[in-house]
C-alpha positions in Angstrom: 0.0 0.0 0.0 1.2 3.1 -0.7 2.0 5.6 1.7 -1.2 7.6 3.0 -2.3 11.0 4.6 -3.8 10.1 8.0 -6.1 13.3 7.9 -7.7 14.4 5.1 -9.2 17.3 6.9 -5.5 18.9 6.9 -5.6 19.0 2.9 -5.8 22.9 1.8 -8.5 24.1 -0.7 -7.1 23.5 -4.0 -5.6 26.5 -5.7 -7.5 26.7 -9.3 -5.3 30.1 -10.0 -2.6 29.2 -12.2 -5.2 26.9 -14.4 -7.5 28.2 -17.2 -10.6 27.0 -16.5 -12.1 27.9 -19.3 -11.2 24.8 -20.7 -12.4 22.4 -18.3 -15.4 21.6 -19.9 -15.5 18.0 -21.0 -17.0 16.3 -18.7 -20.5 18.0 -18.8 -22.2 20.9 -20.7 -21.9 22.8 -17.4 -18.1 23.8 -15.9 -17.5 21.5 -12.7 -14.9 20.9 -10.3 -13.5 17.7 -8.4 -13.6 17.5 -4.6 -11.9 14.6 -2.7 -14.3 14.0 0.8 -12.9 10.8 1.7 -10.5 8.0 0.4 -11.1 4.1 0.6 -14.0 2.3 1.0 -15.9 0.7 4.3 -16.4 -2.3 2.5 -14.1 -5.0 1.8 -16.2 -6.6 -1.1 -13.9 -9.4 -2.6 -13.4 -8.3 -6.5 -12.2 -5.3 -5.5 -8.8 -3.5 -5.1 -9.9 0.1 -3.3 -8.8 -1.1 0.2 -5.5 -2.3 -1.4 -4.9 1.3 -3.2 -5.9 3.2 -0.2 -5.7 1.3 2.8 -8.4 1.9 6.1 -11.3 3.9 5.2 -10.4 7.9 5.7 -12.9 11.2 5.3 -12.9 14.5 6.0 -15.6 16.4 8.1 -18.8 17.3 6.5 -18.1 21.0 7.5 -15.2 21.0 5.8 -15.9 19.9 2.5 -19.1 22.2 2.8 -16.9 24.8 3.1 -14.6 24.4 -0.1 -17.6 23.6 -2.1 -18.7 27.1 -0.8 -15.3 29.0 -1.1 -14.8 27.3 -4.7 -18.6 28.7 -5.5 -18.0 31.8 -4.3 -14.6 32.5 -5.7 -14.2 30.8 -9.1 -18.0 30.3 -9.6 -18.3 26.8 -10.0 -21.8 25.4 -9.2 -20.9 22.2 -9.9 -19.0 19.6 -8.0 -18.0 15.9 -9.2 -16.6 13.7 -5.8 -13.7 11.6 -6.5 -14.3 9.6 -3.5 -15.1 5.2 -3.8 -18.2 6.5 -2.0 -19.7 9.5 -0.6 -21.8 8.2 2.2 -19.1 6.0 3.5 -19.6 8.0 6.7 -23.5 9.2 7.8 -22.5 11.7 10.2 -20.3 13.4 7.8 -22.6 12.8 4.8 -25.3 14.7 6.6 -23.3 17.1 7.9 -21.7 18.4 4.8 -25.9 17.9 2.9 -27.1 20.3 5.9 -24.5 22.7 5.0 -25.0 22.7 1.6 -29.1 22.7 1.6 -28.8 25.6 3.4 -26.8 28.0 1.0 -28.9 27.0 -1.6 -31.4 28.1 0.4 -30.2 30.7 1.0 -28.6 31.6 -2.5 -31.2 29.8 -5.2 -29.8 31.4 -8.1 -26.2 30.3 -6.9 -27.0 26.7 -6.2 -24.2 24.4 -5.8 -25.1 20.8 -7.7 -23.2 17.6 -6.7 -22.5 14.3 -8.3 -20.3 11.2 -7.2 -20.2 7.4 -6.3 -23.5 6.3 -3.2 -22.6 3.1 -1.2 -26.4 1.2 -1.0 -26.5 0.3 3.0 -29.3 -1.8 4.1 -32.6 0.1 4.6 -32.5 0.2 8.6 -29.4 2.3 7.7 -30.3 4.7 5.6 -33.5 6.8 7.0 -35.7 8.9 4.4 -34.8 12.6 5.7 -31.6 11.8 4.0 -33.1 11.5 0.4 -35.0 15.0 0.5 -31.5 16.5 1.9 -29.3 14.8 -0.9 -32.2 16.4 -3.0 -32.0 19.9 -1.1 -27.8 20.1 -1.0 -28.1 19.7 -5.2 -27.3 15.6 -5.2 -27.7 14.5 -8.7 -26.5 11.4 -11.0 -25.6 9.3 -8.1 -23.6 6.1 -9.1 -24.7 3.1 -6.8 -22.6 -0.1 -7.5 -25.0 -2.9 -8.6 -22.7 -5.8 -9.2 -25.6 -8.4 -9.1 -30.0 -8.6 -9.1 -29.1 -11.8 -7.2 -28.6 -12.2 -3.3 -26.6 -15.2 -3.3 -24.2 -13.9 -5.7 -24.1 -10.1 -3.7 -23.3 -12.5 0.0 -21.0 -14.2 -1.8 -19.1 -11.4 -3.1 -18.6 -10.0 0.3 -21.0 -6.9 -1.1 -23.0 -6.6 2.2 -26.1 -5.5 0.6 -29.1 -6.9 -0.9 -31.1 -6.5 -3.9 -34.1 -5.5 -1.9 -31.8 -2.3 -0.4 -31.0 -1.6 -3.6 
């Protein structure tokens, strides 16, 4: 495993000065920016290599990725925000924190509001309670990715996925 950064929380907000970001525009009609909220994965599902790569699941405080979404918003003007992160719900607290944040500057601020996209672990459905749908709604959440390796239950158990199709 490659070495690792213990707290993520200590990266700085990205400096976007020195690039021209006038041409990053090919992932989407709209201008977006990448945002790094955690690294690894709380799974250990058996086909894949993300634990390997980065090592024990590590994220940064809902607060604080809040607050360079906000900073990039209101500096370069980027409304939209791609994660990089294996998935963005790997922790709930911080997940929620960082939606409260957000649904409330777009609020707030409707004709600035900040839309977000990356990669949604499916937990079973005790886990995941229904205010948490209207806030990934309210914090702009959109075109989120949910790994679906199998319709099947056996197959999901066997592949160490811990989920089942019915959470899905």
């Amino acid at each position: 495993t490659p070495a690792q950064l213990n707290n993520i929380d200590d990266l700085p907000i990205p400096d976007y000065s020195f690039y021209d970001l006038d041409k990053y525009d090919y992932l989407s009609e709209q201008k977006e920016v990448f945002i790094v909220g955690s690294r690894g994965c709380v799974r250990n599902c058996d086909f894949c290599d993300i634990r390997h790569q980065f090592g024990r699941y590590k994220f940064r405080s809902g607060i604080d990725v809040a607050n360079e979404m906000i900073h990039t918003a209101e500096t370069l003007g980027f409304k939209r925000f791609q994660f990089t992160d294996s998935l963005v719900n790997g922790s709930l607290k911080s997940f929620e924190e960082f939606m409260i944040v957000i649904a409330e500057y777009n609020n707030k601020n409707p004709e600035k509001k900040l839309q977000w996209s990356g990669q949604y672990i499916c937990r079973p459905e005790k886990q995941q309670k229904e205010r948490v749908y209207k806030l990934i709604a309210e914090s702009g959440g959109e075109g989120l990715s949910i790994g679906a390796e199998s319709g099947s239950n056996h197959v999901l158990e066997h592949m160490n996925k811990k989920t089942t199709v019915e959470s899905l």
